[in-house]
C-alpha positions as CSV (number, residue, x, y, z in Angstrom):
1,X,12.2,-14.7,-17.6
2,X,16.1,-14.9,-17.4
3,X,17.8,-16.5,-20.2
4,X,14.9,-18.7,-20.7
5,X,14.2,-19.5,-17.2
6,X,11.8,-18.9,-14.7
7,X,12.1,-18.4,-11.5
8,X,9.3,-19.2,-8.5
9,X,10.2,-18.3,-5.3
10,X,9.1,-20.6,-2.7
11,X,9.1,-19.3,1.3
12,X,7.2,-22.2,2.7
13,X,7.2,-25.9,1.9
14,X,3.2,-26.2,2.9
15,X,2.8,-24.5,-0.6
16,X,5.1,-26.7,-3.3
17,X,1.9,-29.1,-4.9
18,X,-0.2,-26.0,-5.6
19,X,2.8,-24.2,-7.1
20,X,3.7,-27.4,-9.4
21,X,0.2,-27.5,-10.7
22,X,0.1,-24.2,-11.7
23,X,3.0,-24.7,-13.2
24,X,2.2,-27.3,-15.3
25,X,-0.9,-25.9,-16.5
26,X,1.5,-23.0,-17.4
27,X,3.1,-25.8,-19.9
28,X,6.1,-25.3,-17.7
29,X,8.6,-28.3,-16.7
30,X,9.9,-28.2,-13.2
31,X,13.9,-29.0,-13.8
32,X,14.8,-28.5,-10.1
33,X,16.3,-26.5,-7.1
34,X,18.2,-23.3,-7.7
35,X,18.7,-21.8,-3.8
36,X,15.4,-21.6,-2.9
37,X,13.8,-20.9,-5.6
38,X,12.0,-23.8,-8.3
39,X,13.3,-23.6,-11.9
40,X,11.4,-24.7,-14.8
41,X,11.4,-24.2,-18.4
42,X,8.8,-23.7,-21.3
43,X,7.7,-26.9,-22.9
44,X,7.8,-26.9,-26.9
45,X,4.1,-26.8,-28.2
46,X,4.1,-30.4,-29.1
47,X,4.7,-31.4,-25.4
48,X,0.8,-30.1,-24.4
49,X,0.5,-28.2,-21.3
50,X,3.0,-29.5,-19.3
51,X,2.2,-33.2,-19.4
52,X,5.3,-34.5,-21.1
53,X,7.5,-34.0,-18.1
54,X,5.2,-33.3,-15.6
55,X,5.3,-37.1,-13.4
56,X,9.2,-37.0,-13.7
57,X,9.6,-33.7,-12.3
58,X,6.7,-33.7,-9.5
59,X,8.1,-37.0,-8.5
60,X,12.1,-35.7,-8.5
61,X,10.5,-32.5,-6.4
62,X,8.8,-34.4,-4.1
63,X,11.9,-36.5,-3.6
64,X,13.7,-33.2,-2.9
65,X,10.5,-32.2,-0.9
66,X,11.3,-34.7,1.6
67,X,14.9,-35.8,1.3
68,X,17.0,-32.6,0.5
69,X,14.7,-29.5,0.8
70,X,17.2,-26.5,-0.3
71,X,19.2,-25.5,2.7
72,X,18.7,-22.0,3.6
73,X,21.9,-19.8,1.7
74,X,25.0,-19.3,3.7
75,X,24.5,-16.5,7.0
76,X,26.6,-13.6,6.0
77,X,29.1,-12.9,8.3
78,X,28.6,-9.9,11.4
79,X,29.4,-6.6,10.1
80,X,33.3,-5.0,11.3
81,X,32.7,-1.9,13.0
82,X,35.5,-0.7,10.6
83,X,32.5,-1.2,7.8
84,X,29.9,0.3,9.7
85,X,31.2,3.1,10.7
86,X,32.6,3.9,6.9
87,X,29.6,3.0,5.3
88,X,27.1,4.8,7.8
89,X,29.7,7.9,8.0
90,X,28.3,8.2,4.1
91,X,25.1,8.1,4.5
92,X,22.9,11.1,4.2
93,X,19.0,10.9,4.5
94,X,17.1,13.7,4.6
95,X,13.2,15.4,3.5
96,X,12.3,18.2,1.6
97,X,9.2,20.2,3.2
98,X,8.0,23.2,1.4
99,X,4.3,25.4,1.1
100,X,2.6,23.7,-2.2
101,X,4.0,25.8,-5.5
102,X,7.1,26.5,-3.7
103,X,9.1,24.3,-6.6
104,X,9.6,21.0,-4.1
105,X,9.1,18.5,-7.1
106,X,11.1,20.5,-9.2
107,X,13.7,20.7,-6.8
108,X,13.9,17.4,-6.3
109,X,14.5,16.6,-9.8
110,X,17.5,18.8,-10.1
111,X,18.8,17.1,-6.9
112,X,18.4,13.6,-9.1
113,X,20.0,15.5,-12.2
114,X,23.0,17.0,-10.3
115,X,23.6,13.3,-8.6
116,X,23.4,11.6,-12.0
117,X,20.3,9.5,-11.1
118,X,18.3,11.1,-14.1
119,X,19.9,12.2,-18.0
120,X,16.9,14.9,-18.5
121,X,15.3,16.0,-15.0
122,X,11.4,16.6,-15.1
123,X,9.3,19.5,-13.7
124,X,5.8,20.4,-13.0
125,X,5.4,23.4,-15.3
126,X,7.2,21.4,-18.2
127,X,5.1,20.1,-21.2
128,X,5.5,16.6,-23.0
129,X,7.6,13.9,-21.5
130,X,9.3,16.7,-19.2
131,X,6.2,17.1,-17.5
132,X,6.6,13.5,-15.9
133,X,8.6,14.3,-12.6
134,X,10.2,11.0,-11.4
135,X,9.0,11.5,-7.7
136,X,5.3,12.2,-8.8
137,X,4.7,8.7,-10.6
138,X,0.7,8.1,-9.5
139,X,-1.5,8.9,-12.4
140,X,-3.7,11.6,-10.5
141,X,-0.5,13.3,-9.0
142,X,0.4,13.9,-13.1
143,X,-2.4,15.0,-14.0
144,X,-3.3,17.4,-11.0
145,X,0.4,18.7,-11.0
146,X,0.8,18.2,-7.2
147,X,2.4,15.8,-5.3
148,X,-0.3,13.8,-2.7
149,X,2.3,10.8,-1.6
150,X,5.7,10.8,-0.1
151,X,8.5,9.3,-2.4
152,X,12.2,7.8,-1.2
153,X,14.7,8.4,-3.8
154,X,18.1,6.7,-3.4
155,X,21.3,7.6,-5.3
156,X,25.0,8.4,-5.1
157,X,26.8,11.4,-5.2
158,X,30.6,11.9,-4.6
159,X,30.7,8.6,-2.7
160,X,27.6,9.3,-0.7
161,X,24.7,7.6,-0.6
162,X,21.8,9.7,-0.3
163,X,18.4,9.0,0.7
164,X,16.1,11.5,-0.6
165,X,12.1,11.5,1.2
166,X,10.1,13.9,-1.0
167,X,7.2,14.6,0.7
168,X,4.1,16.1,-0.5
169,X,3.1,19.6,0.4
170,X,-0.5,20.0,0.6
171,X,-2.1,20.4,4.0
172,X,-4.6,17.6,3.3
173,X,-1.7,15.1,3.2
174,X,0.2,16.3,6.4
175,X,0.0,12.6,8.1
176,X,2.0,11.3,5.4
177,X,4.6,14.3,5.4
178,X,4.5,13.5,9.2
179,X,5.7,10.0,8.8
180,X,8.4,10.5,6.0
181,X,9.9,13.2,8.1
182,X,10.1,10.2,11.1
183,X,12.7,9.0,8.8
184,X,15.1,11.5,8.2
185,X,18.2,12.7,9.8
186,X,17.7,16.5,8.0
187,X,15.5,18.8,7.4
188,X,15.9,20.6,3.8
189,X,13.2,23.7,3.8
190,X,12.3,25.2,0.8
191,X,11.0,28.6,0.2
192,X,9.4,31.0,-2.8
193,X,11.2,34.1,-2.9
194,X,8.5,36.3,-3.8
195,X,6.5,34.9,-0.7
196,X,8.8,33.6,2.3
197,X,7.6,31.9,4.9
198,X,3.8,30.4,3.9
199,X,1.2,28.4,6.5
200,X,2.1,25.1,5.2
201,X,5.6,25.4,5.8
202,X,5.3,26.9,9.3
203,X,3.2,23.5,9.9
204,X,6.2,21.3,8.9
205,X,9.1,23.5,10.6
206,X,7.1,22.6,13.6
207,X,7.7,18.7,13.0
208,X,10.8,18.9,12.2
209,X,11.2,21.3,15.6
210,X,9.3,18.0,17.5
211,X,11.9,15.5,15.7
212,X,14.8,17.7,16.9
213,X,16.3,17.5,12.5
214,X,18.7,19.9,11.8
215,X,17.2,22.4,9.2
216,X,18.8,23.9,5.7
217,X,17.4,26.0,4.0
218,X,17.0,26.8,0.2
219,X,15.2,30.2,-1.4
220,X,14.0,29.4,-4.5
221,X,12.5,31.0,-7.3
222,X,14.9,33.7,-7.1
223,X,14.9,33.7,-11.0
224,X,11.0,35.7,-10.7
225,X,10.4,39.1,-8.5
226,X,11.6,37.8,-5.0
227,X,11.2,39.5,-1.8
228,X,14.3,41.5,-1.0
229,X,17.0,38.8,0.9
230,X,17.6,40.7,3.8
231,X,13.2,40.6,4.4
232,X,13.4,36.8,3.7
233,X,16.3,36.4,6.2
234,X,14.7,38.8,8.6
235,X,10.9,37.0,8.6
236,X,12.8,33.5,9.4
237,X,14.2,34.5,11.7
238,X,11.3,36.4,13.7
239,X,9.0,34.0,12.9
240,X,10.8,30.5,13.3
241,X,12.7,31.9,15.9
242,X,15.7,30.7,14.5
243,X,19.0,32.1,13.7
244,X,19.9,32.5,10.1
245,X,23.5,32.3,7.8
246,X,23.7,32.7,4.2
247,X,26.0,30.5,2.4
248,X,25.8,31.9,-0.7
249,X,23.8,35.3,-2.0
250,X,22.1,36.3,-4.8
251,X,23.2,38.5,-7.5
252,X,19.8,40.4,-8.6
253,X,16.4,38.6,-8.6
254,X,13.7,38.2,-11.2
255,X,14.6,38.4,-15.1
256,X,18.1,40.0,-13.8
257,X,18.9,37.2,-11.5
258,X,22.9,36.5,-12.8
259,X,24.5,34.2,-10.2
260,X,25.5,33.8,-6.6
261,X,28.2,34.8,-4.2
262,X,29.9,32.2,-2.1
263,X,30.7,33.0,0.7
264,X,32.6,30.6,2.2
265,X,34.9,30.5,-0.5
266,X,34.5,33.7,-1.4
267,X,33.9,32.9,-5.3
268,X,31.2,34.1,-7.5
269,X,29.2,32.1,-10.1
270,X,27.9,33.4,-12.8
271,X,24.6,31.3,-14.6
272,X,23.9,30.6,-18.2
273,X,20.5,30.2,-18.4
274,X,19.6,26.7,-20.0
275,X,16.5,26.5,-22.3
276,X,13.7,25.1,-19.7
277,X,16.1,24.2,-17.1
278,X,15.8,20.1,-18.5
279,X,20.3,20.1,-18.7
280,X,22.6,21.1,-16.1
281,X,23.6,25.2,-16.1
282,X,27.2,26.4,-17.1
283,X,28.5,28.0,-14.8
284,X,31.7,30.5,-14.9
285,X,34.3,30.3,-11.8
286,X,35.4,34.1,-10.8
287,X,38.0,34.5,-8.3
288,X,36.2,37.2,-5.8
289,X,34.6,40.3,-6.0
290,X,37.9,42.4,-7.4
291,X,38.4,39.5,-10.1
292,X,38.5,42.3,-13.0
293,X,36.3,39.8,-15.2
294,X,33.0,40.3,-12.9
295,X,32.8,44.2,-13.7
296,X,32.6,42.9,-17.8
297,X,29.9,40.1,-16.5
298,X,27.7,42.1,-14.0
299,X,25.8,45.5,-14.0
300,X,27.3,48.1,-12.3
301,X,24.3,48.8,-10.5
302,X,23.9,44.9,-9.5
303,X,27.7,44.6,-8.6
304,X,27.7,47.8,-6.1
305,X,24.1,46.4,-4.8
306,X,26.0,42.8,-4.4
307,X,29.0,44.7,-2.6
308,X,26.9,46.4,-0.3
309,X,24.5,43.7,1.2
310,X,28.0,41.2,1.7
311,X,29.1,44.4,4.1
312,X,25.6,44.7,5.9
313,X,25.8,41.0,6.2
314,X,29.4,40.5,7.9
315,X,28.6,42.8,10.3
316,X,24.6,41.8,11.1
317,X,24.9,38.0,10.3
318,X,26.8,35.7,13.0
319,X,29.0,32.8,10.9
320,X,27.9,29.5,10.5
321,X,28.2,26.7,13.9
322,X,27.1,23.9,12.9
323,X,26.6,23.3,16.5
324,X,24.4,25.8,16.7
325,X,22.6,23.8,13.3
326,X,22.7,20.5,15.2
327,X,21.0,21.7,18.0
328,X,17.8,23.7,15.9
329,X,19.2,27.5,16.9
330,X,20.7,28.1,13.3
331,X,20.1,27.4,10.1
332,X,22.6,27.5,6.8
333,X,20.5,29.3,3.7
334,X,21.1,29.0,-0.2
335,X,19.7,31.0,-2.4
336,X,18.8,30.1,-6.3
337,X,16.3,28.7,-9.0
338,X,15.9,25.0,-9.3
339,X,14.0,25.3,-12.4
340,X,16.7,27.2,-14.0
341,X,19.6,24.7,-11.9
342,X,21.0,28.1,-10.7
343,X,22.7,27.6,-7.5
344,X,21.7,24.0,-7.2
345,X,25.0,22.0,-7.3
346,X,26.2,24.5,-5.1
347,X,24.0,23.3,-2.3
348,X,24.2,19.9,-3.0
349,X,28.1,20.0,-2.5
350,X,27.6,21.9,0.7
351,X,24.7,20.0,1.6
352,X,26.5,17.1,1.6
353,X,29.3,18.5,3.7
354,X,27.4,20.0,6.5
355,X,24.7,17.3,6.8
356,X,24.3,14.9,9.5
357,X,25.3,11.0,8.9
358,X,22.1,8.7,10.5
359,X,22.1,9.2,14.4
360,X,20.6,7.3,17.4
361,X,17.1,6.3,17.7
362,X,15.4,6.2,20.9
363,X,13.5,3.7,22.5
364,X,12.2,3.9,25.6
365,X,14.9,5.1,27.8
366,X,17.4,3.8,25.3
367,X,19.4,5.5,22.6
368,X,20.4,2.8,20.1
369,X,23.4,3.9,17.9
370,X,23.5,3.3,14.0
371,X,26.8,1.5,14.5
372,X,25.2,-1.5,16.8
373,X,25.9,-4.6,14.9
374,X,22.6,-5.5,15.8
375,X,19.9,-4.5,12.7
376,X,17.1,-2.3,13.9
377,X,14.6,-0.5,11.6
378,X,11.0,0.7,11.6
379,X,8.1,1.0,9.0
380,X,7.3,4.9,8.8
381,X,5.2,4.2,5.3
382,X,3.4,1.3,2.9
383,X,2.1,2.3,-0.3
384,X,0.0,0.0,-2.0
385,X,0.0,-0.7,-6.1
386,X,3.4,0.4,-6.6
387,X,3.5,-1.9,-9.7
388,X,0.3,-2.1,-11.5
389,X,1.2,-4.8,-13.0
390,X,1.7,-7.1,-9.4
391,X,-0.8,-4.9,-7.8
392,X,1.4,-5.5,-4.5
393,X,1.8,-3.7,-1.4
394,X,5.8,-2.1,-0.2
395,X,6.5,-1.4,3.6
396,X,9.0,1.2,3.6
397,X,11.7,0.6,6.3
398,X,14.0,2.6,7.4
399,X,17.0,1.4,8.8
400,X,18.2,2.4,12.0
401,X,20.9,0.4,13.2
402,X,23.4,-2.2,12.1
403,X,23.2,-3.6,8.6
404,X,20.6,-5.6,6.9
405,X,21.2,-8.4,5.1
406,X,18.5,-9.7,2.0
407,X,17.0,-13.2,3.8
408,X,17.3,-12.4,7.0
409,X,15.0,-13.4,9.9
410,X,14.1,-10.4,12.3
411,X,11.5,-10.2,15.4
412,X,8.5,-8.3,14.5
413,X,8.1,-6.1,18.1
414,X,4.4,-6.3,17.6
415,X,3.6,-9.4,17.0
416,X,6.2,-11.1,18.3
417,X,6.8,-13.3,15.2
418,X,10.3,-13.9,13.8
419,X,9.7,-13.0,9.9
420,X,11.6,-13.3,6.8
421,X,12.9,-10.5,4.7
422,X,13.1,-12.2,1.1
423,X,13.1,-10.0,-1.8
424,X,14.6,-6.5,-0.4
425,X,14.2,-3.2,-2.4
426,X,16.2,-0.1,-3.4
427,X,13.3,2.5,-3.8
428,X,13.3,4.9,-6.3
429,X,9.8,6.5,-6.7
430,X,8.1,4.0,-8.5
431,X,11.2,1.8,-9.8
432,X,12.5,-1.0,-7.7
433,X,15.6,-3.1,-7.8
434,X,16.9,-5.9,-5.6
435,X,19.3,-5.2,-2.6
436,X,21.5,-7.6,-0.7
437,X,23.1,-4.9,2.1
438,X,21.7,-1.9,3.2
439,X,23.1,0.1,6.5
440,X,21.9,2.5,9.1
441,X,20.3,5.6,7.0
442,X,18.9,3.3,4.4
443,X,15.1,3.2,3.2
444,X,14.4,-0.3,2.1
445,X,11.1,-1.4,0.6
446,X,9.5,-4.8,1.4
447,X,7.1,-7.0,-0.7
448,X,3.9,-6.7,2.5
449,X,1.4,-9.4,2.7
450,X,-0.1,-7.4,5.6
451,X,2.0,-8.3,7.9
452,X,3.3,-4.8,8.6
453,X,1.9,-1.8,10.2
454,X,3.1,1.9,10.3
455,X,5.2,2.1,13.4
456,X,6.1,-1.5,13.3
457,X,9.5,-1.9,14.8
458,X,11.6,-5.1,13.4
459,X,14.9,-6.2,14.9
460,X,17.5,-9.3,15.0
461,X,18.5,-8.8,19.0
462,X,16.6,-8.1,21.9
463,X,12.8,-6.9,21.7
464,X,13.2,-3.2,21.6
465,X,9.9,-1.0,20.3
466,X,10.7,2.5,18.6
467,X,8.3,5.3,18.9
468,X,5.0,5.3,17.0
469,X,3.8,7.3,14.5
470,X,0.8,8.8,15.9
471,X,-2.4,9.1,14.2
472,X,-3.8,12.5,14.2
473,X,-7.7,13.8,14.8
474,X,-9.6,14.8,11.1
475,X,-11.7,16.9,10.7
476,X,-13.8,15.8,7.8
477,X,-15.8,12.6,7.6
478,X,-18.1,11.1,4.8
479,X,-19.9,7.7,4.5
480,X,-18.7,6.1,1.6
481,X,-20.8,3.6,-0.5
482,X,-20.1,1.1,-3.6
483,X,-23.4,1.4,-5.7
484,X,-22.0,-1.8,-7.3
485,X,-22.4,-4.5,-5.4
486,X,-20.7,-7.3,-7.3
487,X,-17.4,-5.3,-7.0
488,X,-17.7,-5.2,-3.3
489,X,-14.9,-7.7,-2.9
490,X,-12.5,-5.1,-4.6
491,X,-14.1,-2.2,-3.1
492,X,-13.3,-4.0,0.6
493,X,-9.9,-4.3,-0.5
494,X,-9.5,-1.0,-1.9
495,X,-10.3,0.7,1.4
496,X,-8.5,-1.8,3.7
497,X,-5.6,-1.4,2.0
498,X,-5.8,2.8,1.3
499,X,-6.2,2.4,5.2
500,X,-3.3,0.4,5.6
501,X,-1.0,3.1,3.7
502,X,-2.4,6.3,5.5
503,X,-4.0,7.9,2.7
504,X,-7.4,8.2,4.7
505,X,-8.7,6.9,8.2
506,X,-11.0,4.7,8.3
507,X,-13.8,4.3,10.7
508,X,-16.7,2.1,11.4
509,X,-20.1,2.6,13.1
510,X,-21.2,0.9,16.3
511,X,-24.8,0.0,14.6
512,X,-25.2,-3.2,13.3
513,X,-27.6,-1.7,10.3
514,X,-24.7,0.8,9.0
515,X,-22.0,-1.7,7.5
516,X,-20.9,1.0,4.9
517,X,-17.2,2.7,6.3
518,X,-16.4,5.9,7.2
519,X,-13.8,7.8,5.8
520,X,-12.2,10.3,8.0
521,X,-9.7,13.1,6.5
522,X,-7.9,15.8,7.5
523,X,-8.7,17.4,4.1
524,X,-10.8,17.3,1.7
525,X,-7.8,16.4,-1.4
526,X,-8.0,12.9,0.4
527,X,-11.2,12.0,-0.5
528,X,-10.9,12.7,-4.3
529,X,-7.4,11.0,-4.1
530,X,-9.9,7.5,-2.6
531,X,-12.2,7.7,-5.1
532,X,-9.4,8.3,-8.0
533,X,-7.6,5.4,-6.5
534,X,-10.1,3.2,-5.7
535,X,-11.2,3.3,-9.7
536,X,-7.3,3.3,-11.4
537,X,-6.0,0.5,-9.5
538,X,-9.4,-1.1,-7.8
539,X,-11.7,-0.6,-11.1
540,X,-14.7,0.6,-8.3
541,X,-16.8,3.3,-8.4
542,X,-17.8,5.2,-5.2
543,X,-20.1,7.6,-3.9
544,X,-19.6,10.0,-0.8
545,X,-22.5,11.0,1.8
546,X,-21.0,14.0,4.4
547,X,-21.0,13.4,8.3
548,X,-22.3,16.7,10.2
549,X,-19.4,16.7,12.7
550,X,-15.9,18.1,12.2
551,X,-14.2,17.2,15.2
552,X,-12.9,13.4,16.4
553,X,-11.7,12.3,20.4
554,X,-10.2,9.2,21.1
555,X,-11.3,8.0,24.5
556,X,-8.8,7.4,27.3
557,X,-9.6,4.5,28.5
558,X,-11.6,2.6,25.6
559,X,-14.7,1.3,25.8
560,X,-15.1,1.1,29.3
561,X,-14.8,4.8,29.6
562,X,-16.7,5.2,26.3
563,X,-19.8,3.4,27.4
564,X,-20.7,5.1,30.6
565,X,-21.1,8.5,28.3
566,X,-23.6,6.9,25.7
567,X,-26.8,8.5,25.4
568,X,-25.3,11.4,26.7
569,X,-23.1,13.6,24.0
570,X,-25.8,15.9,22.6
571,X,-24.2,16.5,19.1
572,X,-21.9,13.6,19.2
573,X,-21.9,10.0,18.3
574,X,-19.5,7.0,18.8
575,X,-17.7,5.1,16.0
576,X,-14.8,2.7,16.3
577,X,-11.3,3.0,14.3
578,X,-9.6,0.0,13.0
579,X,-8.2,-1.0,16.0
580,X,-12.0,-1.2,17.7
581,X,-10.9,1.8,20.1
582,X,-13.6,4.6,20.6
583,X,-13.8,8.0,18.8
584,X,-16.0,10.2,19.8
585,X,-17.4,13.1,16.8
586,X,-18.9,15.8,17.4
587,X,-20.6,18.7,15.4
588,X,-18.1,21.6,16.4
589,X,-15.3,22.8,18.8
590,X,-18.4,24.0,21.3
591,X,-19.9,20.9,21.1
592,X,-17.1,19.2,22.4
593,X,-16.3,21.6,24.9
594,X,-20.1,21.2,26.6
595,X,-19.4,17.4,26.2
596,X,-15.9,17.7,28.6
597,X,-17.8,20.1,31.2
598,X,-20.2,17.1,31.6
599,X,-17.6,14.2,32.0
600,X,-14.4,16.4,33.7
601,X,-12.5,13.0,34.6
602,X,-12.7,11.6,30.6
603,X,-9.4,12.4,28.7
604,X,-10.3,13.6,25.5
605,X,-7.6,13.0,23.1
606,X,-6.6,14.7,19.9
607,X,-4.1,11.8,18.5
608,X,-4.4,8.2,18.9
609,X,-3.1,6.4,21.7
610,X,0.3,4.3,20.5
């Protein structure tokens, strides 16, 4: 309702009559046109569901139906390359990867705070309302403390707009990290202090390594007992084989963690601690290290220790080339607390200055440049039941070329359809508002009637197709069941559209007499996050029955390959994904391998074939 008004939005013509009816059994009175969207008001109780009005205004609509159907709004004019460039120049969209625990989702609320997007920012440890981090808004990601879906976050920040992809950082939801990091133009990597470089985070570098993203790094935690920061620099850089250059250092760790040192500006900030961390930290300006105010701020012992590791790192540490960050062989590293906001404006502000602005997208052979006037963008997520109220599915598209205006009509590569974009979204988490204009950089969210896929590329000039997001082998796999069957509409639904979004894969059997689905993860979080899911927002109960077999092939080839080994996998069996292509599972690793000796001209493959 807006001012007393309601507005229907109407796409097609073919479905006016049925919208009128419902209408008027509403008690709602048609008026007229407003763009393309019907108006009507309530009718006053006395008028009895809609009958007072309803043959003048179904007969003045149909009039309009078939003698001045609303025109279609007024084609914005082509984007200048004067406003491209400025606005893509301030764009910045980048993900957050990080070993579960490291302080990501806290993090990312202090990043919100600092921008101004949130008054009071959240945290995972917090209790009461604080507990409730903006980017973890699904009901089991509350109340397990962990974040199982990837988030975009949009705000601005000294006349930037940032995109923000928070992505979870449990193994078992990799896939989706995977796809949110297909989006981004950097690469922020957190770490705990006290433990460095974990498995999980090794896992992601190595995406981010395959998506060639430059990489910034932030130490956190350095408010508890942290690793000394010479050992954290050192184990990066043997490890990730990757050069590394503090921005700014510490000043002690744990309970005696005071400030930072800057070292590009050679300043020193000293921390008030803030009760919980909710408000932004004070912060005291101190012009270098001779500044006679630091010896009545810090230790002795602290200062000469701060002193000492600034000499060992001039002559061990090679300054910053952000050449060297563009092309993966350096990375910039901050050091701080994001519970306690200590050092986090600081590496916003730098951030933001040493980040890169949206860059080409390949396709095929083809680079295609943020500034073509032509839009391009591609679907790296959907995410269904955003709004429990509208129950609706969102494609997340990110945009990677040109400008995108709300209404307009794009080719859908896959299909080959020209489609509509009506009723455009600026994402953030959960919350949703319209958008008329977004540019290269930008993650827009779309209203999806399934008409989109993960991977799908959409564009207003010649048919170009981005790269896919592949689809990666599991390696666990249970039969689930609905032990209700007169919910099995919903449950259908549930697990076509949980499919849809990437929280699980989703296979079928070739036997006619096993019609339940199989669910197929890459760990075992993603089959309690189903059956939490499937009950919240599909009101279905499930059951789960494990598969003996914890490897999955594709086939090269498909079926025709596929069928010419039946009968002959000894501890394997076939079952078809959504897309009716053949995967092949097997018991174990050995399994397989006896399975490849037999057929040596099969390719076995670990990913889907795009």
């Amino acid at each position: 309702w807006e001012g007393g008004y309601l507005l229907v939005c109407q796409q097609e013509m073919v479905g006016l009559r049925p919208i009128l009816a419902l209408l008027s059994i509403a008690g709602l009175c048609v008026e007229g046109w407003q763009g393309n969207s019907l108006v009507a008001t309530r009718l006053p109780l006395s008028a009895g569901k809609g009958r007072a009005c309803q043959g003048r205004n179904v007969a003045a609509i149909r009039m309009q139906e078939t003698e001045t159907a609303p025109s279609p709004s007024k084609k914005p004019s082509a984007p200048t390359e004067q406003e491209l460039s400025r606005e893509i120049g301030r764009r910045r969209t980048f993900a957050i990867i990080s070993h579960p625990d490291a302080g990501k989702t806290t993090m990312t609320e202090k990043l919100l705070l600092y921008g101004g997007a949130v008054q009071e920012a959240g945290a995972v440890k917090a209790k009461g309302e604080r507990r409730r981090a903006t980017s973890d808004w699904m009901k089991i990601e509350q109340d397990r403390g962990i974040s199982i879906s990837s988030t975009a976050l949009q705000f601005e920040y000294r006349g930037m707009q940032l995109n923000l992809l928070d992505t979870p950082g449990h193994e078992d939801f990799s896939e989706d990290t995977y796809r949110t990091i297909a989006a981004a133009d950097n690469a922020v990597m957190l770490l705990d202090g006290a433990k460095g470089l974990e498995a999980q985070t090794l896992k992601l570098f190595n995406v981010v390594q395959k998506r060639k993203l430059p990489l910034f790094t932030f130490i956190n935690k350095m408010d508890r007992p942290a690793l000394e920061p010479l050992e954290l620099l050192d184990t990066i850089e043997n490890v990730l084989k990757i050069k590394t250059s503090p921005v700014t250092w510490p000043i002690g760790s744990g309970d005696r963690f005071m400030g930072i040192y800057d070292r590009s500006s050679s300043s020193v900030q000293i921390f008030s601690k803030e009760s919980g961390g909710a408000k932004k930290a004070t912060e005291v300006e101190i012009d270098g290290l001779d500044d006679p105010k630091l010896a009545d701020l810090v230790p002795d012992d602290l200062l000469s220790n701060l002193k000492e590791e600034l000499e060992i790192l001039d002559e061990i540490v090679d300054p910053l080339d952000m050449e060297l960050v563009r092309a993966q062989k350096q990375t910039p590293v901050w050091f701080g607390s994001g519970y306690n906001n200590f050092g986090v404006e600081t590496f916003l502000n730098r951030f933001i200055d040493l980040s890169l602005p949206p860059s080409p997208r390949t396709s095929g052979d083809t680079a295609v440049p943020p500034e073509d006037k032509e839009f391009t963008g591609f679907v790296f997520k959907l995410q269904a039941n955003m709004d429990p109220k509208h129950r609706d599915r969102i494609a997340f598209v990110r945009v990677c070329s040109g400008r995108f205006d709300k209404d307009m009509q794009v080719l859908h590569t896959r299909t080959g359809k020209t489609v509509r974009l009506s009723a455009p979204s600026k994402l953030f988490a959960q919350r949703r508002e319209t958008v008329d204009t977004a540019y290269a950089g930008d993650i827009v969210g779309f209203v999806n009637p399934g008409a989109f896929s993960i991977g799908d590329t959409l564009t207003t000039g010649k048919k170009i197709q981005y790269e896919g997001i592949p689809t990666f082998s599991p390696e666990l796999f249970n039969w689930i069941r609905n032990p209700n069957p007169s919910k099995q509409k919903n449950f259908k639904k549930g697990i076509d559209q949980l499919r849809e979004e990437g929280a699980v894969q989703v296979l079928w059997s070739t036997s006619d007499f096993d019609i339940d689905p199989v669910l197929a993860a890459v760990g075992a979080l993603q089959f309690e996050v189903v059956a939490s899911r499937l009950k919240t927002e599909y009101g279905v109960d499930s059951s789960y029955e494990a598969l003996p077999y914890s490897v999955a092939r594709w086939i090269d080839g498909g079926w025709d390959v596929a069928d010419t080994m039946k009968g002959q996998t000894y501890n394997g069996q076939f079952f078809k994904d959504s897309q009716d292509r053949p995967v092949l599972l097997v018991k174990n690793q050995w399994a397989l391998e006896t399975i490849m000796e037999k057929f040596p001209d099969v390719n076995f493959l670990d990913v889907a074939p795009l």
